[in-house]
SEMAR-658792 format. One record per residue (C-alpha): residue number from 1; chain; x, y, z. Coordinates in nm, 2 decimals, decimal comma, m for minus. Layout:
BEGIN
    nr   kette     east    north       up
   NUM       A        X        Y        Z
...
//
This chain:
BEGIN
    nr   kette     east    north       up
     1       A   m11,50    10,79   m13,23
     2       A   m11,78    10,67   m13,03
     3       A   m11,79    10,98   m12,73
     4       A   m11,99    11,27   m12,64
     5       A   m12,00    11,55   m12,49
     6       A   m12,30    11,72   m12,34
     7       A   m12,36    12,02   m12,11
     8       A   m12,72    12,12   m11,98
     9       A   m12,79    12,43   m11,74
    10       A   m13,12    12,51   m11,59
    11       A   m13,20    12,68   m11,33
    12       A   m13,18    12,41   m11,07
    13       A   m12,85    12,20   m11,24
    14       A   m12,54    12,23   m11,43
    15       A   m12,39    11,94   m11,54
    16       A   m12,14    11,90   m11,80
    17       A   m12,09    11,54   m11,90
    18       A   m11,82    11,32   m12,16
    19       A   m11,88    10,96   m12,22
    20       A   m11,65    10,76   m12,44
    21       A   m11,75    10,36   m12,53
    22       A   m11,40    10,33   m12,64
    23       A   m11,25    10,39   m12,29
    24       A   m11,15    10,16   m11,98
    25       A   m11,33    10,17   m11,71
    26       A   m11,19    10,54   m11,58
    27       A   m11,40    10,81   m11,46
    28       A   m11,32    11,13   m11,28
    29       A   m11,71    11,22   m11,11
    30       A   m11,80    11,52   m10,93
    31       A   m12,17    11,55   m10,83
    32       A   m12,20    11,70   m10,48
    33       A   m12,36    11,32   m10,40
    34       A   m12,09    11,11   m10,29
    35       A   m12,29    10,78   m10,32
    36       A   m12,40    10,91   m10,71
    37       A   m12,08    10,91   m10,75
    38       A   m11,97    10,59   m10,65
    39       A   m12,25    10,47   m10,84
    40       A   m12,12    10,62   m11,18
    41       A   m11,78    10,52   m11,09
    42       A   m11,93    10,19   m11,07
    43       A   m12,12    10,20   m11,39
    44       A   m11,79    10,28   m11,57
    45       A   m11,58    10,11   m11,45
    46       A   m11,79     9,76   m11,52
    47       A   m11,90     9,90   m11,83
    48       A   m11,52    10,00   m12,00
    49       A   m11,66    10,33   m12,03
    50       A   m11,48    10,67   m12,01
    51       A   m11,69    10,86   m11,82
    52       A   m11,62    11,28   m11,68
    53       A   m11,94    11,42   m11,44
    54       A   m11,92    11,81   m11,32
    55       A   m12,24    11,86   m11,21
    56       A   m12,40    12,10   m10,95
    57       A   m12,75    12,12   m10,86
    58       A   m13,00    12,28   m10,56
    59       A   m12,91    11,99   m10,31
    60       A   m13,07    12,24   m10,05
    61       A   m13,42    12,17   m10,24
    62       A   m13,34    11,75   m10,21
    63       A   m13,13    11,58   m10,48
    64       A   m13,44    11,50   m10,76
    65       A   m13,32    11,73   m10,98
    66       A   m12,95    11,65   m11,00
    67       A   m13,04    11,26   m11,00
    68       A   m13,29    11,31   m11,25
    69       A   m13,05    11,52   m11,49
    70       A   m12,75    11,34   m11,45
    71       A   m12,96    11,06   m11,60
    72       A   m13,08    11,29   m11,88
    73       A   m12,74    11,39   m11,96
    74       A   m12,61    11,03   m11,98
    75       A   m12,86    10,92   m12,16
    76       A   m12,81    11,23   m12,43
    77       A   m12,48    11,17   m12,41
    78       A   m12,52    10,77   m12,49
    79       A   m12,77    10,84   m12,79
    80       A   m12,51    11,07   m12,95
    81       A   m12,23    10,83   m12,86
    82       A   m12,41    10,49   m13,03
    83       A   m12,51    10,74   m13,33
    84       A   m12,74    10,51   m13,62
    85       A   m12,60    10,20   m13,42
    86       A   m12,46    10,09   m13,73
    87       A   m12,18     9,76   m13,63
    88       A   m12,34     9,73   m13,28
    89       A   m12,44     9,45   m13,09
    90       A   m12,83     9,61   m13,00
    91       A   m12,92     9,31   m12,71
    92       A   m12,78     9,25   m12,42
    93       A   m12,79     9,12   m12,07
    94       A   m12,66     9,10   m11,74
    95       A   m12,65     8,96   m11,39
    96       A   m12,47     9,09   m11,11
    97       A   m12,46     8,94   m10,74
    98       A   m12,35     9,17   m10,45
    99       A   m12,35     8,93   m10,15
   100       A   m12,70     8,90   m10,10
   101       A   m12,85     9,15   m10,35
   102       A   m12,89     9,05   m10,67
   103       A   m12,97     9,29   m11,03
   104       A   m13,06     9,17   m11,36
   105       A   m13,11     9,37   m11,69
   106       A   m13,19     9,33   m11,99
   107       A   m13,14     9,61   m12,25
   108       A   m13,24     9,65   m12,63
   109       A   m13,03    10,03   m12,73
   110       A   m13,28    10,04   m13,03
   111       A   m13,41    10,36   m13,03
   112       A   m13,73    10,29   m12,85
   113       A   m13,67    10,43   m12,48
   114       A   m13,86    10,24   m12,19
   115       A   m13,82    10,09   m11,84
   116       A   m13,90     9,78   m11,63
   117       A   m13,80     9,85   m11,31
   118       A   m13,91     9,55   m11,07
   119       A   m13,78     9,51   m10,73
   120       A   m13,75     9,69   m10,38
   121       A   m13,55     9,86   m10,15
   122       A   m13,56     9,81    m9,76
   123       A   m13,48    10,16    m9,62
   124       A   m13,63    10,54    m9,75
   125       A   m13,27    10,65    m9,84
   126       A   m12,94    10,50    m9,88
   127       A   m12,61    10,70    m9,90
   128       A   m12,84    11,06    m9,88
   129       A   m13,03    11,00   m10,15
   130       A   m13,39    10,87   m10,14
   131       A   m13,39    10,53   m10,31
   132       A   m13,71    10,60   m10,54
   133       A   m13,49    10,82   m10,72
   134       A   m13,28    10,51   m10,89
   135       A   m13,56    10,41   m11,10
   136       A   m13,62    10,80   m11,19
   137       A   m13,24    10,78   m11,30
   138       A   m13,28    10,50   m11,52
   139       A   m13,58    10,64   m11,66
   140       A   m13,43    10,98   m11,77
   141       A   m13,18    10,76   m11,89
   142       A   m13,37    10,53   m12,10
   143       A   m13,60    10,74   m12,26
   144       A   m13,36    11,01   m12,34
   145       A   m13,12    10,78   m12,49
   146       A   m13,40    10,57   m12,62
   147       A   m13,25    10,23   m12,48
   148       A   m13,54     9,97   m12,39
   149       A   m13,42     9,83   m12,03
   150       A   m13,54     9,55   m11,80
   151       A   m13,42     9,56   m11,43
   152       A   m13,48     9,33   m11,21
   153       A   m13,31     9,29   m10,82
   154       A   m13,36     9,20   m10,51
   155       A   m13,13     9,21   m10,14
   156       A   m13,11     9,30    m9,76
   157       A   m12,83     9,57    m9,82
   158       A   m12,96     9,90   m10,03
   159       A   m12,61     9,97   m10,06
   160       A   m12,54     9,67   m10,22
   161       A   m12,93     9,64   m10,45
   162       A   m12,81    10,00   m10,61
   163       A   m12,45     9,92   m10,66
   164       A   m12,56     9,57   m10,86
   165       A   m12,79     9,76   m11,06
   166       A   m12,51    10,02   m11,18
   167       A   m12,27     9,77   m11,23
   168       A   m12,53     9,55   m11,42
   169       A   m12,66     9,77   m11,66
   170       A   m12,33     9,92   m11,75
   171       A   m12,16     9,53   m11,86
   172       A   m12,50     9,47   m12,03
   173       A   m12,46     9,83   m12,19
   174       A   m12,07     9,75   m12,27
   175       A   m12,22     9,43   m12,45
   176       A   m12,52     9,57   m12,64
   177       A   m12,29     9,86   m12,76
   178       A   m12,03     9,63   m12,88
   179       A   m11,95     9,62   m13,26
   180       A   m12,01     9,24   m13,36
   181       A   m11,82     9,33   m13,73
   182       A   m12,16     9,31   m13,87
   183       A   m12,18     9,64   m14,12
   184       A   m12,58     9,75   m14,08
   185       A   m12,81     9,87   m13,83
   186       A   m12,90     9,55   m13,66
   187       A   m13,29     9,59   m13,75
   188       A   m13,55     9,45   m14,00
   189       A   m13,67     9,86   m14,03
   190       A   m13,29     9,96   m14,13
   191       A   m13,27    10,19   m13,87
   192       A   m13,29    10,26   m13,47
//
């Protein structure tokens, strides 16, 4: 059973979160940020993921805090979900074109959490939601699931750069998560 569960409540978010490898690309996400949303849906759906978002947050402040904890969440959620890492696949990559945009990562779910986040966007914001807060996303996630990531894009369209990214990490995410029948951790330490 490779899912998880997570809820988190602070004073400026709630967000309760289920993530299941094993799933098919569904998702049922509610995060008063329509474009987050379609982002996640996104993410799961390319990914084969099962993913559920509730999540509320002080979108009167600006939407920092939610993005930033949705990502924290996932990424808790993920670490749980991989466990030791035992049977999985660890590297992984992907390239995803959206008309003229174009996102590449690379990711190493090894226990180490960093990210490379190389690229630009053309406006301030894009669906509401100011467009330096993707790579704050990724971060939370990455570091709290502890998942090494590379992203690299480029485009016209902001709509289409984010939605490339999403989609890209999660098929290189469905691949480095992947059992590939071998028994161990897949590292010379014998452990992530």
């Amino acid at each position: 059973m490779r899912q998880s569960s997570i809820q988190r409540e602070t004073k400026e978010t709630k967000i309760d979160l289920t993530l299941d490898l094993e799933g098919e690309g569904e998702s049922r996400i509610e995060t008063g940020l329509p474009f987050l949303d379609h982002m996640l849906a996104s993410f799961a759906k390319h990914g084969g993921f099962a993913l559920r978002v509730d999540a509320e947050g002080d979108l009167e402040v600006d939407a920092h805090h939610l993005v930033e904890d949705v990502g924290i969440v996932l990424g808790a959620a993920l670490k749980e979900a991989v466990g030791d890492g035992a049977g999985i696949t660890r590297f992984a990559d992907a390239s995803i074109p959206m008309d003229e945009a174009l996102a590449t990562v690379a990711l190493d779910v090894g226990g180490r959490g960093y990210l490379v986040f190389m690229g630009s966007f053309n406006s301030p914001a894009v669906g509401g939601i100011d467009t330096t807060l993707f790579e704050h996303f990724f971060y939370s996630l990455c570091t709290q699931a502890g998942v090494t990531a590379h992203v690299r894009f480029y485009g016209r369209n902001d709509h289409h750069i984010a939605e490339a990214i999403y989609k890209a990490f999660g098929v290189a995410l469905r691949k480095a998560v992947a059992r590939d029948g071998r028994q161990g951790v897949p590292s010379t330490k014998g452990t992530l």
